[in-house]
PALO-107529 format. One record per residue (C-alpha): residue in three letters; x, y, z. Coordinates in steps of 0.25 Angstrom, whole numbers, plus 5000, padded with zeros to 4 digits. Each point is the difference from the previous one (the first is absolute). Example, Ala and Ser with C-alpha at 12.3 -4.5 7.8 and 13.67 -1.06 7.14 Angstrom:
# PALO-107529
ALA504949825031;SER500650144998;
END
This chain:
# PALO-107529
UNK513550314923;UNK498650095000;UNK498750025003;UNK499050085005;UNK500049985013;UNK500949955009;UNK499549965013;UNK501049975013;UNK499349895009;UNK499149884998;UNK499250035012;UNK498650004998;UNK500150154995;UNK500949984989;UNK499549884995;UNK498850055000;UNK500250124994;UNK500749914989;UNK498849924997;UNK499150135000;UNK500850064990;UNK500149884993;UNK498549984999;UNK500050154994;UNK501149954990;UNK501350085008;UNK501349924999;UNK500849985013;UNK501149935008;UNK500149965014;UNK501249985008;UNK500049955012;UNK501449975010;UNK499349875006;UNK499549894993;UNK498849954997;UNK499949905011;UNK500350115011;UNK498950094993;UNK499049895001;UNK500249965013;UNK500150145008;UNK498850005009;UNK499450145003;UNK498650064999;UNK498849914998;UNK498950115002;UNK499350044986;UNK499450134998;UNK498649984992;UNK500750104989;UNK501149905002;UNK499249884997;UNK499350074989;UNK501350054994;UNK500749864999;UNK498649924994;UNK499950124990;UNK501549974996;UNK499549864997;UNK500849975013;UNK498849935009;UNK500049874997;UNK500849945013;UNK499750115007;UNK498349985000;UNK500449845003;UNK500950015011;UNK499950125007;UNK498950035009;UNK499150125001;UNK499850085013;UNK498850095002;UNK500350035014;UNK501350025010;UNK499949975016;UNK500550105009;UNK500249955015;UNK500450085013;UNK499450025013;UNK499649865002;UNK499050024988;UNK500049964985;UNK499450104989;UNK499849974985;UNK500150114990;UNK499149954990;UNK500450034986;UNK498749964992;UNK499250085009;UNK500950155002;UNK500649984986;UNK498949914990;UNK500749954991;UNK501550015002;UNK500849885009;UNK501449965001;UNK500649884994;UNK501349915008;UNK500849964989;UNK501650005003;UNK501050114993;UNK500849894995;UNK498849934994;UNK499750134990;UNK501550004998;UNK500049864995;UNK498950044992;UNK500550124996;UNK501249924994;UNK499349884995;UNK499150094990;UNK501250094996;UNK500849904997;UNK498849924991;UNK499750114994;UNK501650034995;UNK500450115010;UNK501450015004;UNK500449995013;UNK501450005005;UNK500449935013;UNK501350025008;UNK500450124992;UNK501350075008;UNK500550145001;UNK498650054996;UNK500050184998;UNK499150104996;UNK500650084989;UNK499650134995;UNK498550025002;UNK500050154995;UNK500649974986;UNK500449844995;UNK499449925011;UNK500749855000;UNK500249905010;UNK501449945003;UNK500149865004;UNK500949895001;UNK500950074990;UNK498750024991;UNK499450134996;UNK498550004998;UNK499550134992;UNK498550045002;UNK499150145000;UNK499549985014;UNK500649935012;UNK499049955011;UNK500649985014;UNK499249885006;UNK501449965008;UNK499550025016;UNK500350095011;UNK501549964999;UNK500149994984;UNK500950084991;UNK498850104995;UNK499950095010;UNK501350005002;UNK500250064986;UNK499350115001;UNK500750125007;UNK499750035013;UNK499750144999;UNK498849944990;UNK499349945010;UNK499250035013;UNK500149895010;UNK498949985011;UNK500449895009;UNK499549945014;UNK500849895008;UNK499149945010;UNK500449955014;UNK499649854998;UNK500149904990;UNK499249874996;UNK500549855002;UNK499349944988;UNK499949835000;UNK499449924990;UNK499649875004;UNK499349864994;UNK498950015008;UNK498350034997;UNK499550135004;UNK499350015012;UNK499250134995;UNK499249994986;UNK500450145000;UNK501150105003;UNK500250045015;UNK500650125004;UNK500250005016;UNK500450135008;UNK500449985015;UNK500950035010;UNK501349904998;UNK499850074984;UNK499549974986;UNK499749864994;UNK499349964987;UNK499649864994;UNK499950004987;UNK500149874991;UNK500549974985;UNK499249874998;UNK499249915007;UNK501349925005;UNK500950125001;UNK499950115011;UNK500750145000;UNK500450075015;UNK500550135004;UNK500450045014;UNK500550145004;UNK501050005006;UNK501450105003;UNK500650034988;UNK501449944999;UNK499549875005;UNK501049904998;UNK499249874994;UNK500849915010;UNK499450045010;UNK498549954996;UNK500049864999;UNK498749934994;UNK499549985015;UNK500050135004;UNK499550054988;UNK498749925000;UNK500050035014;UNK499950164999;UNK499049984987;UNK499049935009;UNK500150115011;UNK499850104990;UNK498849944991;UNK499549905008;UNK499050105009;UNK498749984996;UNK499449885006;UNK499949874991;UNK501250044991;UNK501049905000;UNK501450034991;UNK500449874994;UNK501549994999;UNK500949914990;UNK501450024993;UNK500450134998;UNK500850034986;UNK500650125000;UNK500250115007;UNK500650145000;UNK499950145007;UNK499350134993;UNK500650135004;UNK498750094999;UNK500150134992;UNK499250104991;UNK500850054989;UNK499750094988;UNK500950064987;UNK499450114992;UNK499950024990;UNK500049874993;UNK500650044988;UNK501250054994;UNK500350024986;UNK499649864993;UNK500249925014;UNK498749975007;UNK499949935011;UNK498949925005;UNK499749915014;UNK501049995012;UNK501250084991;UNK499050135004;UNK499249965011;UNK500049905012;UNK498949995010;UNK499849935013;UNK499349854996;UNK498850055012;UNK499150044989;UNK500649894989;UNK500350124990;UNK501249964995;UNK499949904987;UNK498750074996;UNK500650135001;UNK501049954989;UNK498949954992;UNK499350135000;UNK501250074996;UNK500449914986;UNK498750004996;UNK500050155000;UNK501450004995;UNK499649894987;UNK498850084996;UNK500850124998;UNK501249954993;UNK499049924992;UNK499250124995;UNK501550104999;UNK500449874990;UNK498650004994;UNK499750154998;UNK501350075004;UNK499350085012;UNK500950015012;UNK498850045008;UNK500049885008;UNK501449985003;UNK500050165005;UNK498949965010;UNK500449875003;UNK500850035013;UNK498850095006;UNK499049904996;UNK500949905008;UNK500150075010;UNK498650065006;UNK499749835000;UNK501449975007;UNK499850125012;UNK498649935001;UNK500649885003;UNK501050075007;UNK499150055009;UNK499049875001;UNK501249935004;UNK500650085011;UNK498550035007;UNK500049845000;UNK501449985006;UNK499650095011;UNK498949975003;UNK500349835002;UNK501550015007;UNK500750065012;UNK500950095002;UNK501250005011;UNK499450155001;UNK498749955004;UNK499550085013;UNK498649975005;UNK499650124992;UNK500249934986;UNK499749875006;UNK498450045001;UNK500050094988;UNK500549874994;UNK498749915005;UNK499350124997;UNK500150014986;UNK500149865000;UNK498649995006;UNK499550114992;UNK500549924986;UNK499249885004;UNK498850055004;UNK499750114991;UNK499649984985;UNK500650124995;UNK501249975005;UNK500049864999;UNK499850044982;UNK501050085000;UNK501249875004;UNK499249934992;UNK499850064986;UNK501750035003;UNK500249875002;UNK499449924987;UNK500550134992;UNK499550134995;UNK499550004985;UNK501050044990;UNK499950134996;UNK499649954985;
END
């Protein structure tokens, strides 16, 4: 078998990277070691970047996504016994966020590649990276898929990364000490809009993926064993946590799933070798504080489809040589957003009373400040692309 490129994962990076390239009149083949019901049901971010937005509605990818899901101009962050809003339209005119689950773009994603003749192959086993200086191919499932350029779109634990030789690569990780106990639940939100809340027994958000379906996070110890938080002691702790501001009141309903997050910063560069590029969580995890993970994946393929797309089109490599510094100046950008944001809402077992009021302090200066309070903001809904 061949085509151009061969692209390992059908996250929302690989695919759409495939329909990208696609619409630029790139062949490419998927493969994916789950199947499609698993891809589509995999529940993730939900937070759209305005790039993000603009991105998937210029790819002819909007129209569920306008309908259902629900724009934001504004976040709520809460400590002290206080409530603060950090107001999008009026720090950042014209850029919000939009909630509109990962696996929602995924089925997305699939639906038009699918429609529009793409090939996507599910369950594939044995999945390897071959030679990405000098024949690059795939092997799966006994299968060799033969391409010019192989695009790692596999996640933190896929085969990509793992291909490349370690002395290739520089690797910039942080571990943090706390996890998140993420639940979602049938149940209204109780906020129209996100709340991040700060305090003393740690970190909360309410977040929400619909107007009947509500997403949680606690932090918590990492290694927390799920067992151990039945659903009355997690709504419990979520009510100490958010509900102190007066007249708030968290509604409570079944709870759906839940799962614990270790919390880590991770970086690989660069994010090329040979003819392999890699794209989203394969070269960069973040902490979800600053919800940069999916629309950092998306920044990446559409920079990575624009340059195999003009080296196919005009034979320029110029692209795909800076494709890994362009990545990355956004990536420590989110890097660097995302770790200020995790330090600034959580505690730490290291906490003295020092760090404690230089906490509230910064805290207190974020909310009350314009300058400051622009500065999360226009983060948050996303810088502008470059271009």
């Amino acid at each position: 078998m061949r085509t151009q490129v061969g692209i390992v994962g059908a996250g929302p990076a690989g695919l759409l990277l495939s329909h990208l390239l696609r619409r630029r009149g790139v062949a490419s083949v998927v493969v994916e070691r789950h199947d499609r019901a698993h891809c589509e049901s995999r529940a993730r971010a939900g937070v759209l970047e305005q790039g993000t937005v603009d991105c998937l509605t210029a790819a002819g990818l909007g129209t569920r996504l306008h309908a259902e899901g629900m724009t934001h101009h504004g976040i709520e962050l809460r400590h002290g016994g206080a409530s603060h809003r950090i107001d999008f339209a009026a720090l950042v005119p014209g850029r919000a966020i939009t909630v509109y689950g990962q696996q929602e773009v995924v089925k997305d994603l699939i639906a038009a590649n699918l429609a529009a003749g793409g090939e996507i192959r599910f369950g594939v086993t044995d999945v390897a990276v071959g030679d990405p200086l000098k024949r690059p191919h795939l092997r799966f499932g006994g299968d060799r898929l033969d391409c010019d350029i192989i695009a790692g779109c596999d996640g933190f634990h896929g085969v990509s990364r793992a291909s490349i030789p370690p002395n290739e690569l520089t690797l910039h990780e942080r571990e943090y000490p706390f996890a998140w106990l993420g639940i979602l639940a049938r149940v209204p939100p109780s906020t129209r809009e996100l709340i991040y809340s700060a305090g003393e027994r740690g970190f909360s958000l309410h977040s929400m993926r619909s107007q009947e379906i509500s997403r949680f996070y606690l932090q918590v110890p990492p290694g927390t064993a799920l067992s151990a938080w039945p659903d009355e002691r997690i709504w419990a702790e979520l009510d100490r946590r958010l509900s102190t501001v007066p007249g708030f009141r968290l509604a409570t309903g079944p709870i759906l799933t839940r799962e614990v997050t270790p919390m880590r910063s991770f970086v690989a560069e660069p994010m090329r070798y040979g003819m392999l590029f890699l794209a989203g969580d394969a070269a960069h995890i973040v902490p979800p504080t600053g919800a940069k993970g999916l629309n950092l994946a998306v920044a990446d393929v559409r920079i990575l489809a624009a340059a195999i797309a003009r080296w196919y089109e005009t034979g320029s490599p110029d692209g795909l040589d800076a494709y890994s510094a362009t990545c990355l100046r956004r990536v420590w950008r989110a890097q660097h957003f995302s770790w200020w944001m995790t330090n600034l809402l959580h505690t730490f077992d290291t906490d003295d009373g020092y760090e404690r009021r230089l906490r509230t302090s910064h805290l207190d200066y974020v909310t009350s400040s314009q300058a400051a309070a622009t500065t999360l903001a226009e983060n948050y809904v996303g810088l502008p692309f470059d271009d």
